[in-house]
C-alpha positions, 0 to 999 in steps of 0.5 A: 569460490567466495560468494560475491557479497553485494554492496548496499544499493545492489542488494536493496534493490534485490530486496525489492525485486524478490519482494515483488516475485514473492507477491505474484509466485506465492513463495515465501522468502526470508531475510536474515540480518546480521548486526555486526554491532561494533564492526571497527572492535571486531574488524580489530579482533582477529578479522571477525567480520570476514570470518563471518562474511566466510562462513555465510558463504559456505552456509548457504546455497547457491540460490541465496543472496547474501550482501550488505543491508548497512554497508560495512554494519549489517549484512543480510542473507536472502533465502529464496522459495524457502517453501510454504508447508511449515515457515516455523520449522524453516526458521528454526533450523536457520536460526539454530544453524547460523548461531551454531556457525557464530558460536564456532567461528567466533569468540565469546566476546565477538558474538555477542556483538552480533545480533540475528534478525529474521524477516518472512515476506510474506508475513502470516498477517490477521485477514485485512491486515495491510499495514507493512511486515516487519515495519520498513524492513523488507520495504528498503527501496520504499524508504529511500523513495520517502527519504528522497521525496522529503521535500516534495512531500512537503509540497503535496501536503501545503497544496492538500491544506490549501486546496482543501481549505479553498474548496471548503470555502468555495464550495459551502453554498453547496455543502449547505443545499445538500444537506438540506435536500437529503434531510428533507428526502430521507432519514438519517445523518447528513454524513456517512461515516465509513471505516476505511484503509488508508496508507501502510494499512492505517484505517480512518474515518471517511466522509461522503454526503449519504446516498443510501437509505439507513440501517442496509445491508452492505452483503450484495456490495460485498459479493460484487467487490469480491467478484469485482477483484478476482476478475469475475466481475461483468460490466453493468449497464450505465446511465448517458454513455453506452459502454457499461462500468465495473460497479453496482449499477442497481443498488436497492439501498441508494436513495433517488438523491443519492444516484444524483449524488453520486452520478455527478460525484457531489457526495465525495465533497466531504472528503476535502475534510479528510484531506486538511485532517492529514488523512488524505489527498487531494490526489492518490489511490481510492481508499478501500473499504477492510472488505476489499482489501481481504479480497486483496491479492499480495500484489494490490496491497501495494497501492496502498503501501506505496501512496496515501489515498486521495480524492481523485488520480490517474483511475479517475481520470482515465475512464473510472469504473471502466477501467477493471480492478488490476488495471485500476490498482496498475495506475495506482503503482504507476502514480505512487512511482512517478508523482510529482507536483506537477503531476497531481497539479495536472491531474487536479486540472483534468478532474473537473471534466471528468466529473462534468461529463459523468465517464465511469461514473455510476 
């Protein structure tokens, strides 16, 4: 029996599915594009296009999932759990059978119209590497969300300009008296300036009014975020409400002013600056630090990959450093798939209370 040959949205969404198991089993998959270039021409020519679209069926097995990628342009072949011990080898022999099978099926002139593609999810990528494998190949329901949300995104960003702009004109008396408290109290830049990931992995410079004392050692954050991640992590004793935050309650490197900062969230201002510089938002994921993401399981990569950063959003507003990390990078996905307008208009609304009253805050 012929192998069903799924249309484009049926076997994007396939992509997308296998995608997100990948991430949880750990089994690689790999993806298998074939161009057919000049489809009509070969269409033409002695029906090439169902020869090929035969000969794919009869190739692979019956866990694989063939359909098209580009309907009628580029057909995709999807090899699941293909193992983890030697991706090289696998992908060698694949590359060796299925051009041995073109080459049998098809004239000369007819293969070379076609063009092989291969793409491993997940990719051996350098530690700290967040940015999307192959680029948007194997992240096709990621781009039709992007290429729907066009104008909205148009929307989100006029509102990140003007907002920021106003926040940094209305809040300057106060950008002014902080930094005069932390040069009268501590040495060192008004500024911290820290390496962080931002969206599909890019990194950017990020800005916070300094809370810490210079030249400290960032290894006892380091050992937290880690254990924070893998799910180690105990709840620290809090300031003010009796139930206690995942985070660093009792950091030897944060100044007297800095805890003040930081407990009312003032040392986040600067961060408007990142927003009017196209870096941030007003509202999305908290950017990462390159430390954290190598602790990253393949799952929380996608809070990153699926959202740009902001200054505040659903973790913030729903019990912040209470709230543990999976379930932290959970509204973080539930967000980058359901955001509007009128959701970062609500959550904006709902921040300032959140801030008030200092819950999760440390």
């Amino acid at each position: 029996m012929e192998r069903v040959v799924l249309d484009e949205q049926a076997f994007r969404r396939m992509i997308s599915i296998e995608r997100k198991r990948s991430e949880r089993s750990r089994k690689p998959f790999l993806l298998m594009l074939l161009d057919m270039g000049e489809s009509r021409s070969l269409e033409k020519s002695g029906k090439a296009l169902d020869i090929v679209l035969g000969a794919l069926s009869r190739s692979t097995r019956d866990t694989d999932v063939t359909g098209w990628y580009e309907d009628r342009n580029i057909v995709g072949v999807m090899f699941t759990e293909i193992g983890t011990e030697d991706r090289d080898t696998t992908l060698t022999t694949l590359i060796s059978r299925f051009g041995e099978m073109l080459r049998t099926h098809l004239s000369s002139d007819q293969f070379n119209r076609i063009s092989l593609s291969f793409h491993v999810f997940p990719e051996e990528q350098e530690q700290g590497d967040m940015k999307r494998p192959s680029g948007s190949t194997l992240y096709p329901d990621l781009t039709e969300r992007e290429d729907a949300r066009k104008s909205l995104r148009v929307i989100k960003r006029v509102m990140d300009v003007v907002g920021s702009i106003a926040a940094l004109i209305f809040l300057s008396p106060i950008f002014l008296l902080i930094a005069a408290v932390i040069k009268a109290t501590s040495k060192g830049p008004i500024f911290f300036r820290q390496d962080r990931i931002g969206e599909h992995g890019e990194p950017f410079e990020f800005l916070k009014f300094r809370s810490m004392y210079m030249n400290n050692d960032a290894g006892i954050h380091k050992e937290y975020v880690k254990k924070l991640i893998a799910g180690q992590a105990a709840l620290q004793t809090s300031e003010g409400a009796g139930a206690g935050v995942y985070k660093l309650t009792k950091d030897p490197r944060i100044t007297r002013v800095g805890a003040f900062l930081r407990r009312t969230s003032l040392d986040e201002l600067p961060q408007f600056i990142n927003v009017l510089q196209g870096k941030m938002s007003l509202v999305g994921p908290r950017p990462p630090v390159p430390y954290e993401v190598e602790a990253y399981d393949l799952w929380h990569r996608r809070r990153l990959l699926e959202a740009k950063p902001g200054i505040t959003g659903l973790w913030q507003i729903n019990g912040r450093s209470r709230v543990k990390f999976d379930d932290m990078v959970r509204l973080d996905l539930q967000y980058a798939k359901s955001w509007s307008p009128w959701m970062d208009i609500k959550i904006l609304l709902r921040t300032p209370a959140v801030v008030i009253f200092g819950d999760g805050a440390h």
